[in-house]
N, C-alpha and C positions, 0 to 999 in steps of 0.2 A: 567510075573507076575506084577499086578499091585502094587504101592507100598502107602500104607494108609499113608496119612500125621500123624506125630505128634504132640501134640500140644507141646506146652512151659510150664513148671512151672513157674509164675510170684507172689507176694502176694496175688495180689489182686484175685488170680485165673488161670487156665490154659488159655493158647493166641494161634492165631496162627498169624504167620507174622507182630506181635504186637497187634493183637486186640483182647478182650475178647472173649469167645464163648458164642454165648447167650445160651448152652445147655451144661454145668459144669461136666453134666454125660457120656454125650455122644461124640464119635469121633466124627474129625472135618467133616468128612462126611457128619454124620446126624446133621449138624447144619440148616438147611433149606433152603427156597431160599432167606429169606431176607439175612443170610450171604454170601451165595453162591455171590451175586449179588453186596456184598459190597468188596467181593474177587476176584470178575472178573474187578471192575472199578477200585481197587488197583493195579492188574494186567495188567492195557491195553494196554500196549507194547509189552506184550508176546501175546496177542490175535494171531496178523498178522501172526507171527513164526508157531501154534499150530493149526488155526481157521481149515486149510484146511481137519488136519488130514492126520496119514500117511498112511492109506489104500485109501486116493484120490489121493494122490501125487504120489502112485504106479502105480492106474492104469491111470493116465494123463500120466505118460512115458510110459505106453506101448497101449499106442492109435494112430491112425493117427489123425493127424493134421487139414486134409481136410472134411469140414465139406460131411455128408452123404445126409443131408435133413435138411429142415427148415428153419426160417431166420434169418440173420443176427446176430449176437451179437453185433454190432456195427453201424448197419443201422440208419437214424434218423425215428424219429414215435412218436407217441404223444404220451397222458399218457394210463399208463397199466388201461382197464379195470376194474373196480368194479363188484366181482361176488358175486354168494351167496357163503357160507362160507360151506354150505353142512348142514347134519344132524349131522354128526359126526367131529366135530372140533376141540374138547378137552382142549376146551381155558374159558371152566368156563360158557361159552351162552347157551350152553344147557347141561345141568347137570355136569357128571364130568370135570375137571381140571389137566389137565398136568403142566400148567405154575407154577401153585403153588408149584411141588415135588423138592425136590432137586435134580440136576445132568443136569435137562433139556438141559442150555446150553452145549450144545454139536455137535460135528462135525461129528460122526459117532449114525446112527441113529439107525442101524439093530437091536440092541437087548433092550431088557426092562431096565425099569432103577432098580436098586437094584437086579439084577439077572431075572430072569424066560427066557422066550422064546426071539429066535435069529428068524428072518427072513430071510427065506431062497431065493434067486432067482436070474436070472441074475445080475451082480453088477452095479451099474450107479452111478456115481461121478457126484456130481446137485453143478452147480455155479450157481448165481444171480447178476449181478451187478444190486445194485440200483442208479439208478440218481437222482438228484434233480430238478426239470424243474422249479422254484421257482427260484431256484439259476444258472440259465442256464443251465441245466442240468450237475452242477457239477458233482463230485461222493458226494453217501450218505454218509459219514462217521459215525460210528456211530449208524445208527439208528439198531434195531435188528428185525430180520428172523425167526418168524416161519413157517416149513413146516411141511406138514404130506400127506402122501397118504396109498391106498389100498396095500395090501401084494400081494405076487403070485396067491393066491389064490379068492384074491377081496374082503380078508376080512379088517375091519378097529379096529385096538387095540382100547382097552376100553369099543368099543359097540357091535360089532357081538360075536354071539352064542360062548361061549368056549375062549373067546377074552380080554372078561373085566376087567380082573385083570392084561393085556397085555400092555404093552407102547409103545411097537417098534414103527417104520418109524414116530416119532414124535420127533422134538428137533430144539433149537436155536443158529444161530449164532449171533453177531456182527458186521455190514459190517466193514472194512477196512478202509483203504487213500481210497483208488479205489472204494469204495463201493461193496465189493464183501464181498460174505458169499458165504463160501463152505459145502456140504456132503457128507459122505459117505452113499450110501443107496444101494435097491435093484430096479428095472423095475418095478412099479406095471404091475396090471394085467389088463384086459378090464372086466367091469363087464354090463350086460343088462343095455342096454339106454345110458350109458355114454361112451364118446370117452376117453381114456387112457389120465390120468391127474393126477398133482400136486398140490396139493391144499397149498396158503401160505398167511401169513400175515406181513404186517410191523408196525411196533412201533418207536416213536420217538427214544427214548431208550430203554438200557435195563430194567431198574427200573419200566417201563412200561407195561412188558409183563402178570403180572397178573391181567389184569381190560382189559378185550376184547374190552368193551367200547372205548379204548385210540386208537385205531389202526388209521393208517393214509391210509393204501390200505389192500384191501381181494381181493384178484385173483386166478385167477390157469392157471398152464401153460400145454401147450398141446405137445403132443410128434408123431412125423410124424408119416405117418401108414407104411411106408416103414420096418422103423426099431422097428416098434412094430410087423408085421407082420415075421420078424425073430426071436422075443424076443417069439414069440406066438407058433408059430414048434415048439417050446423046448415041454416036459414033463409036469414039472413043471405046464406049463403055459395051459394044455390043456381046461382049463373052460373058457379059453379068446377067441373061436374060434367064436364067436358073433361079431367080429371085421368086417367080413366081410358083416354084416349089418347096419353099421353105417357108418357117414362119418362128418366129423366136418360141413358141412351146417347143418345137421341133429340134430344134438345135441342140447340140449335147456341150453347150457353154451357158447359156441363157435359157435352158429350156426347165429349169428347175425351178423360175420364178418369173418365168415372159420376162426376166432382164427388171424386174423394179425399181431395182436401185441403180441399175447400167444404163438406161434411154435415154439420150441423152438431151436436151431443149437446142433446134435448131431454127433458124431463122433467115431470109435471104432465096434467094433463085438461084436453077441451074445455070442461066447463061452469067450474070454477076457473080458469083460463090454463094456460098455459106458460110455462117458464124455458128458454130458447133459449141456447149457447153454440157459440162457434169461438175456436180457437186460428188466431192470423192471424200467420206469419212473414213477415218482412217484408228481403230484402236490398238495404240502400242500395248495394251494390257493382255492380249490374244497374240499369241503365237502365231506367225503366219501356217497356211498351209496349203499353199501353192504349191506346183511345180511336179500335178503329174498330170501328164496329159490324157485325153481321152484313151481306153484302152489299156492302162495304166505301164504307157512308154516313156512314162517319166517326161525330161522337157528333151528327149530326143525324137527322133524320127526323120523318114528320109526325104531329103529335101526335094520340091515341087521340078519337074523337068519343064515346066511352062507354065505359063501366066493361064490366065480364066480364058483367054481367047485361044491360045494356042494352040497348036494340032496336036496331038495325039498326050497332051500334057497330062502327067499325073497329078493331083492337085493337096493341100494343104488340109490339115482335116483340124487344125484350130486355129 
C-alpha cells in the first residue's frame, strides 16, 4: 500500500517538510510539478538511495552479470548522437505534455501517473550513465533523464488509438555521483520501419524539464536483435515479427552508423527480464541538433492509430 503524505498544520497554513503547499485544498500529492521539483531538490540525498527503484534492484540480482550482446558500457567513444525525438515525445513539442504532470519523476515507468493502465511485457531494468566530455568525461551529476518508448504492442501513451489519456513507459530520473539514472520498464516492441528503441532526453537539471526547448542531447538507444528476437517468440510480442526485415544499417535513425554509440550492453532472459545499459556522452560545447524527424516533419507527425499488432494500424516511423 502506498502511503499519502500528510501535510503539517502551521498558521500560516498547511506545509509539508516545512514549506507551504501552493494548493491549501488539495493533498500533497496534487501539489504539481513546480512543488514536486522543489521536494525533489530538498530531497537530493535520498535520490541515489530510491532513484533505482525496487523492482530494478530485483531484477539486477537475478540477472547474469555477463553481458549477452552489444557494446560496452564502459568502452571510450565520442559523443552520443543527436536524433529526432520522434512524433510522439510527450515533452510539450508536439502537443501534449508529460513533463508538466505531477509524479513524472519517477524510476518505475509501467503504469500511468494517477492510476489508469499498467504496461504489460517482458521486464527490462534501463540504466544510462551520463558523462560529461566538457568536463573529461566526468560523470553527469545532476543533470535529469527523460525516457519513453513503445509498449508491447508498438503503441506510444498519450498518442495511439485508445492510448491518449495513458502515460505509461514515460518518466524521469536525476543522474547520481556516477551519472546514472535507473528504470523500471518493460521490452518495447518492433514496430514497421523502426529497429527496437529507446527514445531519451537530457536536461541540465531538473527545474528544466518542462521547456523541451532547454534539452542538451535527444538520442535513442538501440537494443541487439539477439535478445529482441527472444523478447519477440513471446505471445505478448507477436506484432513485432517484422524484426526479421530490418536491420540497424537499415533503419533511417541508426542506420548512419549500425547505432555505435546507441547498442546498448544487455544481460538477463526473456522469461526473468533484462538489465539494459548505455553509456551516453554528452558534450555541452556542441549545439544540440535534434528535433527533425525523418522526412524532415520536424518532431511532429501523425500519431500511430494502433499498436505493432493491431489491425489495420498506421504505424510510427521513429
Amino acid at each position: 500500500m502506498i502511503r499519502i503524505p500528510e501535510p503539517e498544520s502551521t498558521p500560516d497554513g498547511p506545509s509539508y517538510e516545512g514549506r507551504l503547499l501552493d494548493r491549501a485544498d488539495e493533498e500533497v500529492v496534487d501539489q504539481g510539478v513546480a512543488f514536486d521539483i522543489r521536494t525533489l531538490m530538498t530531497r537530493r540525498s535520498m535520490l541515489t538511495i530510491v532513484g533505482l527503484g525496487v523492482g530494478a534492484v530485483a531484477l539486477a540480482a537475478c540477472t547474469p552479470t555477463t553481458p549477452l550482446t552489444g557494446s560496452s558500457a564502459v568502452t571510450s567513444g565520442g559523443e552520443i548522437p543527436d536524433e529526432t525525438a520522434g512524433p510522439y515525445p510527450g515533452d510539450g513539442s508536439n502537443g501534449v505534455d508529460v513533463l508538466e504532470q505531477s509524479g513524472i519523476v519517477r524510476s518505475d515507468i509501467r503504469s500511468s501517473l494517477e492510476g489508469g493502465a499498467t504496461a504489460s511485457g517482458v521486464p527490462m531494468a534501463l540504466t544510462l550513465t551520463i558523462l560529461d566530455m566538457a568536463g573529461n568525461n566526468a560523470p553527469f551529476a545532476d543533470v535529469a533523464v527523460y525516457v519513453w518508448h513503445c509498449d508491447s504492442a508498438g503503441g506510444y501513451s498519450m498518442y495511439s488509438a485508445g492510448l491518449e489519456n495513458e502515460t505509461y513507459l514515460r518518466g524521469v530520473q536525476v543522474a547520481d555521483g556516477a551519472g546514472k539514472v535507473s528504470f523500471t520498464s518493460i521490452f518495447p516492441a518492433c514496430y514497421p520501419g523502426r529497429w527496437p528503441h529507446v527514445h531519451f532526453e537530457v536536461y541540465p537539471d531538473v527545474s528544466a524539464i518542462t521547456d523541451s526547448t532547454k534539452a542538451i542531447a535527444t538520442s535513442q538507444l538501440a537494443l541487439p536483435q539477439g535478445v529482441s528476437d527472444a523478447v519477440y517468440a513471446r505471445s505478448e510480442y507477436s506484432g513485432s515479427a517484422n524484426l526479421a526485415q530490418l536491420s540497424l544499417a537499415s533503419d533511417n535513425v541508426f542506420g548512419d552508423d549500425g547505432g555505435a554509440q546507441q547498442l546498448a550492453t544487455v544481460t538477463g532472459d526473456a522469461t526473468s527480464g533484462y538489465q539494459v545499459s548505455l553509456t551516453v556522452r554528452v558534450d555541452t560545447g556542441t549545439a544540440p541538433t535534434a528535433g527533425s524527424a525523418p522526412g524532415g516533419q520536424g518532431s511532429g507527425g501523425q500519431p500511430p492509430t494502433g499498436g505493432a499488432g493491431g489491425p489495420g494500424g498506421t504505424q510510427p516511423s521513429a
